[in-house]
N, C-alpha and C positions, 0 to 999 in steps of 0.2 A: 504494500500500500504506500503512496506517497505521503512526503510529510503534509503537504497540501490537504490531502483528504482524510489525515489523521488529525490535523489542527480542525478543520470544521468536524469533526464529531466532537472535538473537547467545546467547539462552542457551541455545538449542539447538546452539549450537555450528554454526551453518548457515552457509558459506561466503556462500549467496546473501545475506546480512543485509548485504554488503560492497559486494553493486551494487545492491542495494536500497537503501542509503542514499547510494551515488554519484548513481542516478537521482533521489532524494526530494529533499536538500541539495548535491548537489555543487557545482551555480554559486555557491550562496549561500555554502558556506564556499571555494569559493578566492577571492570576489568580497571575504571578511571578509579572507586570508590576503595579497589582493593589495593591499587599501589600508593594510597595516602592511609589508611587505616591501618591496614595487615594484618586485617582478620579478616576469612570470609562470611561468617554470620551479620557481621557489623558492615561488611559491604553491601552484602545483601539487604540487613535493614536500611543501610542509606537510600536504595533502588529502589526500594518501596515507599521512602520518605521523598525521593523523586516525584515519584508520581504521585502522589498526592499536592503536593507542592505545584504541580505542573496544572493539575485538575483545578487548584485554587487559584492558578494566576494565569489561566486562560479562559476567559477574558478578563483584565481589559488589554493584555498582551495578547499579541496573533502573530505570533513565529510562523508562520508561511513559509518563507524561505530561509528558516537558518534555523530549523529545530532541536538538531540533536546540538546544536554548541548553545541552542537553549540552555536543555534538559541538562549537559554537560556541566555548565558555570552552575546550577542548584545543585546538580551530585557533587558537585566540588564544593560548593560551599557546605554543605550538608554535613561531608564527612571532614574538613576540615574543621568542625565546630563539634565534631565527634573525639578527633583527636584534643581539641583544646578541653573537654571534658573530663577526658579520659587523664588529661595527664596535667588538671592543675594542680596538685600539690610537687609531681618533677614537671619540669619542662622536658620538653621533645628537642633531643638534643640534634633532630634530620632537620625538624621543620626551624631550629634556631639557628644552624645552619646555614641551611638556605636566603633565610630572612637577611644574616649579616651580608652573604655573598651580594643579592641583591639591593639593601640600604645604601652601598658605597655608589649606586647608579641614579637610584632616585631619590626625588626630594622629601624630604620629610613629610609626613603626615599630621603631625602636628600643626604644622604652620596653614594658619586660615587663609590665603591666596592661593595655598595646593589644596585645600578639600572645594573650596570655589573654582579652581582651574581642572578638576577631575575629568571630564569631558575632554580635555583639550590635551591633557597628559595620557590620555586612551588615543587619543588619535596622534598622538605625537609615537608612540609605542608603536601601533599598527603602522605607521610610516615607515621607521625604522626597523621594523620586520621585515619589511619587504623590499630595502635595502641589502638584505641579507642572500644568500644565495639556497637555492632549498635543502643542503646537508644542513646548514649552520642554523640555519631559521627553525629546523624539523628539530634539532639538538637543543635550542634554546628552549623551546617550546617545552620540549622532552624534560626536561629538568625544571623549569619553573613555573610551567600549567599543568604539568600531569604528576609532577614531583617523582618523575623517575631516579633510582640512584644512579650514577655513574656509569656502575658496571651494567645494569638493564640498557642503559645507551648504548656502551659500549659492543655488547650483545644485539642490539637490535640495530646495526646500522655498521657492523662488523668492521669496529674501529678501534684499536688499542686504548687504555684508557686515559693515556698520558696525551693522546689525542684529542679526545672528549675534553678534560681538563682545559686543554689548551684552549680551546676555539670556544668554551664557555667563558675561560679569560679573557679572549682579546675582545669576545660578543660584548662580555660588559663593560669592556671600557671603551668598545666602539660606542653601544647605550650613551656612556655617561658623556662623551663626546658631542650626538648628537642629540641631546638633551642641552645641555649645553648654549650650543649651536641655535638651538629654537626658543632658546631664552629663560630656561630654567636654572635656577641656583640651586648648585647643589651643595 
């Protein structure tokens, strides 16, 4: 079934729109829930916390044309606030990580002209993505939208991982470059 005719049954209010999109993305968002969580019971509940999610927020959203990076950015936020759950009393020492790798690129969150400029810094992002060439774009992604480790990159784009490392280095300081460049203080 197309996404097309799976978003008008969700704003047809059509129960089926719910295993139509189990059948359409299901592996693919617990496969996104399962490499941020790392359990599969808890990926799976994120999946189902998907679609529910998705049933309550279509309408007045109508993903027509970009459904599963919908449903995607909710299982991601879903089981990202799964992990922060899970692990308030330690911190998650992959997703702190991460977080530092990334802060040395962007601007702070705190500062009230970056949460007013939000919009502009997504499209500043999506620019410079596509600046990128499609190993290097496919690796950044890999690492800091699906929160793959290293070696999963490494593994799936059969690249040593001193390689991966590298070209996630130079990605983020090419980032912070052109971030930069488009008038951001970092």
């Amino acid at each position: 079934m197309e996404d097309r005719e799976i978003v008008e049954l969700y704003l047809a209010r059509d129960e089926r729109a719910i295993r139509h999109t189990a059948q359409a993305f299901g592996s693919r968002l617990r496969a996104l829930a399962y490499g941020i969580v790392q359990d599969r019971q808890t990926a799976e509940e994120c999946e189902s916390d998907t679609y529910l999610e998705a049933w309550n927020s279509i309408p007045p959203h109508e993903p027509r044309d970009y459904l599963y990076p919908f449903l995607a950015r909710i299982t991601r936020h879903i089981s990202l606030n799964r992990c922060r759950q899970r692990s308030r009393l330690k911190r998650s020492a992959f997703l702190c990580a991460l977080s530092t790798e990334l802060e040395q690129c962007l601007p702070a969150p705190d500062d009230l002209s970056c949460r007013l400029d939000d919009l502009a810094l997504r499209e500043a992002i999506n620019g410079f993505l596509g600046t990128l060439s499609p190993e290097k774009r496919n690796i950044f992604l890999r690492r800091y939208w699906y929160l793959d480790s290293i070696a999963d990159i490494s593994r799936r784009f059969a690249l040593s991982q001193s390689k991966v490392k590298t070209t996630l280095f130079r990605s983020r300081n090419q980032l912070r470059a052109y971030l930069e460049k488009e008038g951001y203080t970092l």
